[in-house]
C-alpha positions in Angstrom: -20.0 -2.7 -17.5 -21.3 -1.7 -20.7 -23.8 -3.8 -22.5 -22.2 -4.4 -25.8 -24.9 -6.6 -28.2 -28.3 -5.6 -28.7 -31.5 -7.8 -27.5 -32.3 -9.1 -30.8 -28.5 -10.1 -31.9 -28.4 -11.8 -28.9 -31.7 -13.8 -29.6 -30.6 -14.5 -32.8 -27.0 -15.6 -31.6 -28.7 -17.9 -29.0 -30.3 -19.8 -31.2 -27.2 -20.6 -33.1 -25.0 -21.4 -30.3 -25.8 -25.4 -29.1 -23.6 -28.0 -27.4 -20.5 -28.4 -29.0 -18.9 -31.6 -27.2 -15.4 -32.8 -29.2 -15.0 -36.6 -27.8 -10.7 -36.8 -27.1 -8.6 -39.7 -25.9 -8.2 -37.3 -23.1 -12.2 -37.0 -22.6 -15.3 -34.3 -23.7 -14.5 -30.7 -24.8 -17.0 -28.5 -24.7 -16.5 -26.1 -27.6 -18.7 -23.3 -26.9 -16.7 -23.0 -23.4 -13.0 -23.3 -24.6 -14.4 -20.5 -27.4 -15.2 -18.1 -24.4 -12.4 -18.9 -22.3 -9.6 -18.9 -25.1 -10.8 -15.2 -25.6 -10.9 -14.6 -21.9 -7.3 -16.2 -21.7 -5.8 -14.6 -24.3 -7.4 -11.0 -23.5 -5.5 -11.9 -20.2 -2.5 -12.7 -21.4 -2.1 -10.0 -23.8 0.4 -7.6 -22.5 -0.1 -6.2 -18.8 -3.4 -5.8 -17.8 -5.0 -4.1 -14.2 -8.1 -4.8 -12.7 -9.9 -4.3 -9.0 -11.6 -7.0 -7.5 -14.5 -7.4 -4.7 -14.7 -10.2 -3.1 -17.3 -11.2 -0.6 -17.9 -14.6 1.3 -21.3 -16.1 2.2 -22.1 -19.1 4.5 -24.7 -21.5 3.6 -27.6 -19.4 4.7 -26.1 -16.9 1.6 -25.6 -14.5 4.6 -22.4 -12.3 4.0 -19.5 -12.8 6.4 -16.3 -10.9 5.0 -16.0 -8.7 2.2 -12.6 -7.2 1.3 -11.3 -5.0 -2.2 -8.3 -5.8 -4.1 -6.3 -4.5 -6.8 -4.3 -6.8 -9.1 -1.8 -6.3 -11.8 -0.7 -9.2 -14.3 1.6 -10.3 -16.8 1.8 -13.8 -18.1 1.9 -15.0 -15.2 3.9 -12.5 -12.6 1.2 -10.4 -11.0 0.7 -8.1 -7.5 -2.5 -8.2 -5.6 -2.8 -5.3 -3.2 -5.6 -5.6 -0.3 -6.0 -4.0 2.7 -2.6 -3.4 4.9 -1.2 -6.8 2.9 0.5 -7.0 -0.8 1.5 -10.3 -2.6 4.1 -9.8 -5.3 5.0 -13.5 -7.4 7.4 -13.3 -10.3 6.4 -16.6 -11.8 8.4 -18.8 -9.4 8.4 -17.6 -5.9 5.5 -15.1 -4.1 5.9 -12.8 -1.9 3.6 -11.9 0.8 3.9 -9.0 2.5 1.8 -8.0 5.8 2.4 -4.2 6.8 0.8 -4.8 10.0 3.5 -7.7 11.4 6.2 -5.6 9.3 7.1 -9.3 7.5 7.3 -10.8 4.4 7.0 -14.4 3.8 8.3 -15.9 0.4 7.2 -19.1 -0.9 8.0 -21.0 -4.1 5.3 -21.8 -6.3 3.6 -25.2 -6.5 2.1 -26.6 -9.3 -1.0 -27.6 -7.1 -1.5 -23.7 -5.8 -4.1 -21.9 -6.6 -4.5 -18.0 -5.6 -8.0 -17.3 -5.4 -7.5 -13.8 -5.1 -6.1 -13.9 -8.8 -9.0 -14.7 -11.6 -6.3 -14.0 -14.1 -4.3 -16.8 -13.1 -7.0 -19.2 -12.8 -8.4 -18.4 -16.4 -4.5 -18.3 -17.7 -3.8 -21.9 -16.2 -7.6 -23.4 -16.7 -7.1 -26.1 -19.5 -4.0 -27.8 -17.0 -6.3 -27.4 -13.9 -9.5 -27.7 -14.5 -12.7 -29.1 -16.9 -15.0 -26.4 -18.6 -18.4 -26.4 -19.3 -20.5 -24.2 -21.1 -23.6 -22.9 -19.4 -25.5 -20.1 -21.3 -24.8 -16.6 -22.8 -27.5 -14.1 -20.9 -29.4 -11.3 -22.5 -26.4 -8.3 -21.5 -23.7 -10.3 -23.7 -22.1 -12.3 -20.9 -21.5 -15.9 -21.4 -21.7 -18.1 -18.1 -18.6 -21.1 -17.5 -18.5 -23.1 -15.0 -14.7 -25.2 -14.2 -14.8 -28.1 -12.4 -11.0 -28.7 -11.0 -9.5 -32.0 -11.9 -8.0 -32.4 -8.6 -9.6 -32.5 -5.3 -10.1 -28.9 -3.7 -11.9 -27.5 -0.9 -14.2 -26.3 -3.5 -16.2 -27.9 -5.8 -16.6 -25.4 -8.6 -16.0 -22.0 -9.8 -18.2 -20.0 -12.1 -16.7 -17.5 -14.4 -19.2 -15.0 -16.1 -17.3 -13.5 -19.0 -18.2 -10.9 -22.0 -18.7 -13.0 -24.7 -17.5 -10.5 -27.3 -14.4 -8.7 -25.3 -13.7 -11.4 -23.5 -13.3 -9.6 -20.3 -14.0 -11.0 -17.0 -17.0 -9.6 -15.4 -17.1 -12.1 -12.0 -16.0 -15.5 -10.5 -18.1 -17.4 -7.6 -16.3 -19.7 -5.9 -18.5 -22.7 -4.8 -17.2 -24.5 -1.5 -18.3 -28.1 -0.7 -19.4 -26.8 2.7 -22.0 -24.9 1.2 -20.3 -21.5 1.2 -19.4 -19.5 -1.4 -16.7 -16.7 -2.6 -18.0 -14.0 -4.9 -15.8 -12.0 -7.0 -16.4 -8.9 -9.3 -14.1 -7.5 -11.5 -14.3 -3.9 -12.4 -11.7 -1.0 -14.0 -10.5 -3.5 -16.1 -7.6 -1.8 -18.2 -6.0 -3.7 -20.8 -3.3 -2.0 -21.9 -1.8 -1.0 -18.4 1.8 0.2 -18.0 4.6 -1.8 -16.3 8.0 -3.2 -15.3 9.2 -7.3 -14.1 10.5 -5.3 -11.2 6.9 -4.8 -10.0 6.5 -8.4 -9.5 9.2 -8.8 -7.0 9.0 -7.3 -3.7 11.6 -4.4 -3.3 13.4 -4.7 -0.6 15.6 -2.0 -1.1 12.9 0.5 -0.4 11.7 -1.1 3.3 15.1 -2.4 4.9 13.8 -2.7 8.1 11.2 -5.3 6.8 11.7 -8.6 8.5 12.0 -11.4 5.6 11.0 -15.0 6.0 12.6 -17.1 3.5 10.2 -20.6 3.2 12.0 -21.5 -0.1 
């Protein structure tokens, strides 16, 4: 990604920025981190918007153990992940997960307690019900660091969300698990003004008739 603020502006922007923490009945906000994610949020939820993402898993020795690619689409919440020979399609309410390999898809409704990890849109879209912010720093390239702490219990602990402070584009997500592992994801060809239809969200099952489909609804 292009570096969008020059050294200086960002020395100078750094000394203005400080904790903000708004006291609620409903606990601390952290201003500086609801600024950066209402942007990110927002830039997300714009219109329909494409991005690919790299995701790569480490053990607690940091050494790598998987790494896959992804491309995902998203609109306000309907979005399709596409990754190696599987695609997930979810229209809001149910998803749709379809694995060329086995020739099935399995469709699910949605819970208010599921997260898909594979989707940083969705995460950012969803972050004030699901999780507490915190602002960490803004670095020297323009990028502001968040960290989100979910308010439920998880099987991670954290996740870390670097954004660009002035587009408000996603630039990664680490994933930190409470077994000392750790998800990295980084976002790349975002397009924010991408082209498409609700019928991309839903799997079409007109096309592959001879796909076997598991209804878990």
């Amino acid at each position: 990604m292009k570096q969008f603020l020059s050294f200086l502006l960002l020395c100078c922007s750094a000394l203005v920025v400080s904790a903000q923490i708004t006291h609620t009945s409903k606990g601390a906000v952290d201003q500086n981190a609801e600024t950066i994610l209402k942007k990110a949020s927002d830039k997300i939820s714009s219109g329909v918007v494409s991005f690919n993402v790299t995701m790569v898993n480490k053990d607690a020795n940091k050494k790598e153990t998987a790494r896959m690619q992804a491309s995902v689409t998203y609109s306000k919440g309907k979005y399709h992940v596409s990754f190696k020979d599987n695609e997930i399609y979810c229209d809001g309410t149910a998803t749709w997960h379809w694995n060329k390999e086995s020739n099935e898809v399995v469709v699910n409704k949605i819970t208010d307690s599921e997260d898909d990890l594979m989707n940083p849109a969705l995460i950012l879209t969803n972050y004030k019900k699901n999780f507490k912010s915190k602002y960490i720093r803004q670095e020297q390239n323009g990028n502001a660091i968040v960290d989100l702490t979910p308010k439920k219990s998880k099987s991670y602990y954290k996740i870390r969300f670097t954004i660009n402070a002035k587009s408000g584009i996603i630039q990664s997500m680490e994933l930190y698990n409470y077994d000392s592992s750790r998800g990295e994801y980084t976002v790349s060809k975002f397009n924010g003004s991408a082209k498409g239809g609700d019928e991309q969200f839903t799997f079409p099952k007109e096309k592959y008739p001879n796909v076997e489909i598991i209804d878990m609804r």
